[in-house]
C-alpha positions as CSV (number, residue, x, y, z in Angstrom):
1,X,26.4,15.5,12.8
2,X,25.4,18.5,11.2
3,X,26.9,20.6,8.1
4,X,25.5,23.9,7.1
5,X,21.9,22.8,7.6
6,X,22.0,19.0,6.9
7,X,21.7,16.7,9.7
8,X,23.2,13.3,9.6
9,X,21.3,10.8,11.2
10,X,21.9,7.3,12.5
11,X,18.8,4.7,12.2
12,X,18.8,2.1,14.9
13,X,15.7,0.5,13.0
14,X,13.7,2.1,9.4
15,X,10.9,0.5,8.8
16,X,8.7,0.5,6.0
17,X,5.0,-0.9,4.9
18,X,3.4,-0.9,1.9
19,X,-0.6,-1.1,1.1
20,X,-2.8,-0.7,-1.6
21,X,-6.6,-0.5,-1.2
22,X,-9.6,1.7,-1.1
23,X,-9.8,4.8,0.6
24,X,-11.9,3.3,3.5
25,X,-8.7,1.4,4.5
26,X,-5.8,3.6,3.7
27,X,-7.8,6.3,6.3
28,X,-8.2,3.4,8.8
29,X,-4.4,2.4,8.6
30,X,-3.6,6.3,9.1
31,X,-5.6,5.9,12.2
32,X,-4.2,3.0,13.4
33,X,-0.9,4.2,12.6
34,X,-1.2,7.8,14.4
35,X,-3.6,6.7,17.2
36,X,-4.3,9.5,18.9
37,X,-1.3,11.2,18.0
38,X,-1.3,14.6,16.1
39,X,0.5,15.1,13.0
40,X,1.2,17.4,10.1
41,X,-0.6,17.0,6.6
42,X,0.1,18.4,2.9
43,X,-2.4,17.1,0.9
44,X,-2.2,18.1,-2.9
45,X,-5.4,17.8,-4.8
46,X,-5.8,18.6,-8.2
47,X,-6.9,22.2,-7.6
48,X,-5.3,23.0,-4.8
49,X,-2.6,22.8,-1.9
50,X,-2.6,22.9,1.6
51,X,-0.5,22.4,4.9
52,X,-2.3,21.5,7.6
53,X,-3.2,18.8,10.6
54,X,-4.2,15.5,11.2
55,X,-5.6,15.0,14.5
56,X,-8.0,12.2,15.7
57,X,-8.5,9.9,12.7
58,X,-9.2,12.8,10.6
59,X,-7.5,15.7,8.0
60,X,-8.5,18.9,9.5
61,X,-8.9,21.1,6.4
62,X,-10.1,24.8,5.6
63,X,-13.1,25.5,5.3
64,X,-12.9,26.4,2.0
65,X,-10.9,23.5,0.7
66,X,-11.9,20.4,2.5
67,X,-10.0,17.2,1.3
68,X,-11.9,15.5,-1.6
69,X,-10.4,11.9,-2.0
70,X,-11.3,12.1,-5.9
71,X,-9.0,14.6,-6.1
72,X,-6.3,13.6,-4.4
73,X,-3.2,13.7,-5.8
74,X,-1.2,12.8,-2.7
75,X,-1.0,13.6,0.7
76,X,2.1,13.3,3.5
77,X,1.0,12.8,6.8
78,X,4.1,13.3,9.1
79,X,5.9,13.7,12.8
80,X,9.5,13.5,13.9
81,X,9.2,9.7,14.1
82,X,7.4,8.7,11.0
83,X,5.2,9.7,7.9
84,X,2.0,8.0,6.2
85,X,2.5,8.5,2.5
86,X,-0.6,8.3,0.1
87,X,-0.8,8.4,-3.6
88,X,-2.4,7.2,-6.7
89,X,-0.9,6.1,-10.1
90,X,-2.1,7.7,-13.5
91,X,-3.3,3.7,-14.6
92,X,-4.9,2.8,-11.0
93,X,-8.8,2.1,-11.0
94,X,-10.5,5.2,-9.1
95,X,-10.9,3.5,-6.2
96,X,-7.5,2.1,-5.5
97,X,-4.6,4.0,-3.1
98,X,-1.3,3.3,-2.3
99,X,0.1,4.2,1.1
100,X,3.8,3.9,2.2
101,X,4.0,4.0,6.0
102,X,7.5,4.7,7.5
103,X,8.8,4.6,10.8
104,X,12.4,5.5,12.4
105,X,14.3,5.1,15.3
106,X,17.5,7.1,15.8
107,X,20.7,5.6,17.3
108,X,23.7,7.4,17.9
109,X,26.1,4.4,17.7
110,X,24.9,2.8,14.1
111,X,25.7,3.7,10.6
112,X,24.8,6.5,8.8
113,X,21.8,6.2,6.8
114,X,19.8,8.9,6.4
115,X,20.2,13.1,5.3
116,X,18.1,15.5,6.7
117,X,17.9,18.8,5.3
118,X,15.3,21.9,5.1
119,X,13.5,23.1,1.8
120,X,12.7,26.4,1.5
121,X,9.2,26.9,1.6
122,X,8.1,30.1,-0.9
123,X,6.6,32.8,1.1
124,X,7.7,36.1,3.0
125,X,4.6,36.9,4.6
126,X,2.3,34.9,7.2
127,X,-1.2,36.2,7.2
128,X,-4.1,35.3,9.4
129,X,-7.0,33.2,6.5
130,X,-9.9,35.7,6.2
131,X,-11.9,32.7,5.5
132,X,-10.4,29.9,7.5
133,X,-10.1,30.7,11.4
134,X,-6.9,28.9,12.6
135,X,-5.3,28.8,9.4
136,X,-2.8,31.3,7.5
137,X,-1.7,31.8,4.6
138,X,1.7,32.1,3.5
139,X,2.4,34.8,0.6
140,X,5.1,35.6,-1.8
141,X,5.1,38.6,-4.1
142,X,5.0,36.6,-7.3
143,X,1.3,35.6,-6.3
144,X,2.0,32.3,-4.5
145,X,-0.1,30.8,-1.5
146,X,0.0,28.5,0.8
147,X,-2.7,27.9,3.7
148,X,-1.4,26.3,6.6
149,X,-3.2,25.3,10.1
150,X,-1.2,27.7,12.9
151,X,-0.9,24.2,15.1
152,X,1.7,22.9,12.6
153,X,3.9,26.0,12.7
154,X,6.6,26.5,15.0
155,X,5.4,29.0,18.0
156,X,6.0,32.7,18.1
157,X,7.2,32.5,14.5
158,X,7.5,35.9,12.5
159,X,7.7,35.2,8.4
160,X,9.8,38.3,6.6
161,X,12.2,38.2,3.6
162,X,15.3,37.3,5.7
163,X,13.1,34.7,8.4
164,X,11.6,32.2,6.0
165,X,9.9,29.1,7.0
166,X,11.2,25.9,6.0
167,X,10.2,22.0,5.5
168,X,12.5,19.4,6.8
169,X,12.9,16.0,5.1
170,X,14.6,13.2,5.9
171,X,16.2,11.2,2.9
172,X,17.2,8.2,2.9
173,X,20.5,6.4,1.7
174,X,21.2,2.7,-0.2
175,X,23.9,1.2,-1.8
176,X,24.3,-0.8,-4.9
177,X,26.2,-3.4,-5.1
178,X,29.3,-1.8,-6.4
179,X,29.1,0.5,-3.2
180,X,27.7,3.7,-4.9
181,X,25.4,5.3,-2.7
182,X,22.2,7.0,-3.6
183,X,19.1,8.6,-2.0
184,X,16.4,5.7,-2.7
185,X,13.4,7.2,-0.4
186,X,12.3,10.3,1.6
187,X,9.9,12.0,3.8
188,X,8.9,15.0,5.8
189,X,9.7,15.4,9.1
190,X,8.5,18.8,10.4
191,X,8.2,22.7,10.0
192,X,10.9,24.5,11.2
193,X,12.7,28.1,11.4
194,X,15.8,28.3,9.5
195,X,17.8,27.9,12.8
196,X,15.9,25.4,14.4
């Protein structure tokens, strides 16, 4: 069911795991997890930002910015069906990560339990990277950036000031036990055009 740009879904089964451990098996159960599957990436590092692809067992990064676990601050790795979550608390030895790995699987006929909506991603112009072949860069006239790989985008898009590109998340719902329901988890699902 949609309303205005949220989508209601159905979840015939949500699954989710949780892992702490080094980085040499967080990146293993990414690759386990994907297979040979290619999926989306934001990775946010302490000094920058970037939207791009996970393909093969690895992040495929620009050039410029490659992904330094040190100074990662999280990363989403995500399709339609699922999304790899990684992160690190403020208190956690430097060689600990957290990982959230969850899975859905839609079904018209069961209750609703998840939102998914779009989030306007800031930017009015798509640029081809001067540095980073494959990549572009996503501008706003207040000065911000954003590099992301052209595989994630959707095809043939055009960025201007009235088509804007936009990330869709999927949100997920819980009750207490008083019956007051509240959004207790969410991910990102895709890239999309506003109408898509």
């Amino acid at each position: 069911m949609y309303i205005e740009g949220v989508r209601f879904v159905s979840l015939k089964s949500n699954r989710v795991k949780l892992i702490d451990g080094t980085w040499e098996v967080i990146r293993q159960e990414i690759a386990n997890h994907f297979g040979d599957k290619q999926a989306g990436a934001f990775v946010m590092m302490h000094h920058c930002t970037w939207l791009g692809i996970y393909k093969d067992g690895k992040f495929i990064a620009p050039v410029s910015k490659p992904l330094e676990q040190e100074e990662l601050r999280f990363a989403r790795i995500f399709d339609d069906e699922s999304e790899c979550h990684i992160w690190r608390n403020g208190e956690d030895p430097a060689d600990l990560y957290r990982l959230r790995i969850r899975v859905d699987e839609e079904d018209e006929k069961e209750e609703l339990n998840a939102v998914e909506a779009k989030q306007l991603l800031w930017g009015s112009k798509l640029e081809d990277s001067p540095e980073n072949e494959h990549w572009k860069v996503l501008k706003e006239k207040r000065g911000i950036e954003l590099l992301i790989h052209e595989e994630i985008l959707p095809r043939n898009i055009q960025v201007s000031e009235q088509k804007r590109l936009w990330l869709v998340t999927r949100n997920y719902i819980d009750y207490t036990e008083s019956g007051q329901a509240g959004y207790v988890d969410s991910r990102f699902v895709r890239i999309a055009r506003e109408e898509d």
